[in-house]
Every structure is written in C-alpha cells, then in structure tokens.
N, C-alpha and C positions, 0 to 999 in steps of 0.2 A: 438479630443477625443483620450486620450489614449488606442491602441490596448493593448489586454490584453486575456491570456488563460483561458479555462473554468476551475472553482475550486471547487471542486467536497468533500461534506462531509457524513462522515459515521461512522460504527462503527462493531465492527467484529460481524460477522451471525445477525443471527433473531430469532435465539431460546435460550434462556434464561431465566429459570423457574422465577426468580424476576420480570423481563418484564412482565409476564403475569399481574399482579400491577401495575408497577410502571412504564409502558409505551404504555401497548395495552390496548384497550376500555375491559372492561368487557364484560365476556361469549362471546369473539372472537376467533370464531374455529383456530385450531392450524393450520389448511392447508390454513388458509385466512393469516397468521402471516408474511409472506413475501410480499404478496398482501400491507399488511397498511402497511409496514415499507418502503420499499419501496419509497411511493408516500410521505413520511415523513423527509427522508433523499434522498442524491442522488448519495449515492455508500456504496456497503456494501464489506467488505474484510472477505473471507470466506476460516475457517480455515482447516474444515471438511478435503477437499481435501490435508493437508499435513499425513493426518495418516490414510486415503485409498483412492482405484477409485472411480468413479462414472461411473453410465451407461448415455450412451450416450441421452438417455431418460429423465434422471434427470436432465441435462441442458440443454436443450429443456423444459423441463415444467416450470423451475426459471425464462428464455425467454420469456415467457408466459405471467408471472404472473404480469411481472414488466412492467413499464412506457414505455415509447420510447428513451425515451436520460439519462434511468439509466445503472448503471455501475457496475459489479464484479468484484473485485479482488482478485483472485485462489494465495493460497498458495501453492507452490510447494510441490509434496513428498518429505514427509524425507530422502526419499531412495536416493533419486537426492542431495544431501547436507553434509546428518550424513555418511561423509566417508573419511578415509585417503586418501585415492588418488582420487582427485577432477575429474582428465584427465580421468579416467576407470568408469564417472557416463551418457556417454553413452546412452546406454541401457535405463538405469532407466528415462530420461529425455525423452527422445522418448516413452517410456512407460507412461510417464505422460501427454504428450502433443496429443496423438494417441487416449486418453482412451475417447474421446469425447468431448472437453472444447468447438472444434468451431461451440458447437452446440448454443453456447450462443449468434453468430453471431456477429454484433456491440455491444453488450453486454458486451463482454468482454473485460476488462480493465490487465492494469499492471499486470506481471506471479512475484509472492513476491519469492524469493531464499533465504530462512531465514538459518542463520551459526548456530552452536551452538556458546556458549558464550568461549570454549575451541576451537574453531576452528583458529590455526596463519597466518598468509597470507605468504603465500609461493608464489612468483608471479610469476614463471614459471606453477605451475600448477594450479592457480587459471587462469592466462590465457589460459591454455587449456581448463578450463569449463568453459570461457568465449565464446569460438571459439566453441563450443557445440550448443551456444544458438541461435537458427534462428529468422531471423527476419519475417519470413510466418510461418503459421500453414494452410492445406487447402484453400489457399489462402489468409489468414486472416492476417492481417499486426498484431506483437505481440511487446508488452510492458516488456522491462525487469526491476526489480531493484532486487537488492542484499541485503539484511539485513547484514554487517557483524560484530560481536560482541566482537571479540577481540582487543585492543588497538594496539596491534603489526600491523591492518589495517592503522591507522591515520598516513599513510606518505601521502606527494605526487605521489608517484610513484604507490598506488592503485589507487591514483584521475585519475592520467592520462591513468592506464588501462581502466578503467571502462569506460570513456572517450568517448576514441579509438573506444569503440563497442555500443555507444546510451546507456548504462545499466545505470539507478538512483542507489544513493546508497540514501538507506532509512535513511531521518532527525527522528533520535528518541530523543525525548523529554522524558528519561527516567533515574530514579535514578541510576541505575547500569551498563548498557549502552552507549559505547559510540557515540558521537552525529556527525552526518556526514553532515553538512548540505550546501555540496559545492555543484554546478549544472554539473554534467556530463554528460546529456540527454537532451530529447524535451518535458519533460515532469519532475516534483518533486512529493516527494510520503515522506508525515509523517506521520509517527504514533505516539500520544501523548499519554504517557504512567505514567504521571502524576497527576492523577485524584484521587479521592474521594468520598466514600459515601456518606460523611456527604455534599457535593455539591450537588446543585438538577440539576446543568448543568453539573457535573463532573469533570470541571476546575472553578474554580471563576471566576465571571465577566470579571475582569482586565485580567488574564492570556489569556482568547476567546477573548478580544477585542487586546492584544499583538496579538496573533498567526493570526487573520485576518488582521491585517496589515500585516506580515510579508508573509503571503500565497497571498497576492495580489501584493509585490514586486514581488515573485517568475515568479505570471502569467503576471506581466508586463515587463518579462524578465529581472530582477534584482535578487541580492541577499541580502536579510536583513544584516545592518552593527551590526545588534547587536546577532549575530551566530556565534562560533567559526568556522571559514573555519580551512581546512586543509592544502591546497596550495593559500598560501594568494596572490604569485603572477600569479597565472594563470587570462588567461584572457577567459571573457564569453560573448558568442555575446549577444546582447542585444537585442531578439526577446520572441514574447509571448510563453508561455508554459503553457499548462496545468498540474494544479495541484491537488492532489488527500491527504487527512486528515482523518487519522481515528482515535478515541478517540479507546483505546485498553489496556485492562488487570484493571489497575486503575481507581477506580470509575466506574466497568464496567454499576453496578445497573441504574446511571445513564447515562450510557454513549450514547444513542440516544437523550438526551435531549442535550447534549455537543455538538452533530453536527447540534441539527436544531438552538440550540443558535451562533454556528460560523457561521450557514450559515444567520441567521439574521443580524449579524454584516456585516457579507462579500455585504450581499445587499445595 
C-alpha cells in the first residue's frame, strides 16, 4: 500500500452570518459554532489573527473546543508582511508568534505569510524574512508558507529560496492570482479560491473530484502533471507530505460544504 500524507480539509473561520442557514443546525449558540464546525471539517484557516492579537486564553479555549487531530491555520499579521523592507519585520514577527499561538499546542497547523498583490520579490530581502522565520515556537515545531501575489515571484530562483528553508508556497487556485503549485516543503497548502454561490458544494462536482486527485498526488509525494510548475526542472523527493485545502473568499456561503464534499472524495 502506498505511504501517503494526512490531507487535511477546511475553510476560513467559523463565523459567518450565512452559515448560521446555510451550514449550522438551527438555534445553535454561536459559542457551540466552532465546536460543530470543527468535528465537520478537519482544519480551519483563521484569518482574525492577520488584523489583530489574541490573548493567550483565546487559544487555549479553540484547543478546547476542537477534536484531537484537528488543525488551525493562523494567518500572519499584517504588520509581519505590508511592508517595504521585508529584513526590519523583525519585531513584528516575534510579536506575532510571542502573542500566545502555542497555546493551541498540536493544534497548530501551517503560520500563512500572505503578500499583498503589489508586493515584487526582491530576493535579497525576501531572504532575509525568510532567515526571520524559526522553525520552534516554545518548543512547538512550526509550519511556514508564504502566499506571494505578484508575478514578478514565478521564477525559479523564489522556488529555490523558499526551498532552502522548509517554507510552502501557497497553490492558489484563483482568478487574479498567481498559481504556485511547485513542492518546496514537507508539507502543500491550497487555497481554492474559485468557488460559487450558486454551488451548494462551492466548486462543482468535477472541479472537488480534479482537486482530490491532485491533493492525493501531493500526499503521495508527487506533484499533479496537470499544474503549471514554475521550475519544471527541479527535482522533488518522492516522500509523503502532508497536505492542507481550504475552500476561501469564492463561494464562501457554501464553502464548509466544499470541504466535507473534497474530503468525501479524498475517502
């Protein structure tokens, strides 16, 4: 039997006034809303934390609330990213990672480093805030990927930074974004950002039955041939990796029905 990585599906937070319809049972307290999303999907990417802290308390209670072998994934602050000189964000990174995350313990999944869309790769300083990013928090071994959103990234020469340091770069499946979907890590991280209202699983059938094949080469240590790579001749060892999928922004209404329909295919 083929070894193969745990492949992890979700969709950003758990509060979203639609959902309270169109995904949680009726008259479900809003403090139970992580509790059933949770044991529903089996990672949620939470964006909260890119546009302020949280008390050390606050994740410690999400710890709580969820399964044993669920997963978060913490979007970075802004403060750590929306900045001309990448090498002076420092401060801000240690301030983001200090504010209490490892109270989520095994909980805590992949740290998301999202660009803006005008951000260019400058590879001397984007390697300094790569050389920023530790691999321990409180003892906690930590997951990085980068979102980066300007085309001026898509050479080989980011594939091979990001490489060098364990760091995923995030496969976005998105109309104005572009798609990075080479393996630099021990680990892949998509966000599929193509989805739909008018879907009641947020991508159609066909597209969730595409992306679970292609999230299962990933965890069988392979990379899907039908993905644009960026360094077509780089070579990728061929071991399991865990993979992590979050339906995000498009079709958000239904976007938890998008991950438990990928993870029925993925079964």
């Amino acid at each position: 039997m083929t070894k193969t990585g745990t492949i992890r599906t979700g969709m950003g937070g758990w509060t979203f006034d639609p959902w309270d319809t169109s995904f949680y049972p009726e008259k479900l307290a809003k403090k139970k809303q992580l509790e059933y999303a949770s044991r529903q999907v089996t990672a949620i990417e939470v964006n909260g934390t890119y546009y302020s802290s949280q008390k050390p308390a606050t994740f410690a209670k999400w710890a709580s609330d969820v399964p044993e072998d669920f997963v978060f994934s913490l979007k970075a602050s802004r403060y750590c990213t929306n900045r001309k000189i990448l090498a002076e964000a420092g401060p801000s990174i240690e301030k983001f990672l200090t504010q209490g995350i490892t109270e989520l313990g095994h909980h805590l999944g992949p740290i998301l480093w999202q660009f803006m869309g005008t951000k260019k790769f400058e590879p001397d300083d984007f390697a300094a805030f790569l050389a920023l990013l530790p691999e321990k928090q409180d003892g906690i071994a930590l997951r990085h990927v980068v979102e980066a959103r300007h085309p001026s990234f898509l050479v080989p020469e980011f594939i091979d930074l990001i490489a060098k340091h364990n760091v995923a770069a995030v496969c976005a499946d998105d109309d104005e974004y572009p798609m990075v979907p080479d393996v630099t890590a021990d680990f892949v991280y998509a966000r599929l950002q193509r989805g739909t209202d008018a879907s009641p699983t947020c991508y159609p059938p066909k597209a969730i039955g595409e992306w679970a094949g292609r999230l299962k080469t990933y965890a069988e240590g392979g990379v899907p041939d039908d993905l644009p790579v960026i360094d077509k001749d780089r070579k990728v060892a061929k071991v399991p990796r865990d993979v992590f999928a979050f339906f995000i922004s498009g079709g958000k209404v239904h976007a938890p029905h998008g991950a438990r329909a990928l993870n029925e295919q993925l079964a």
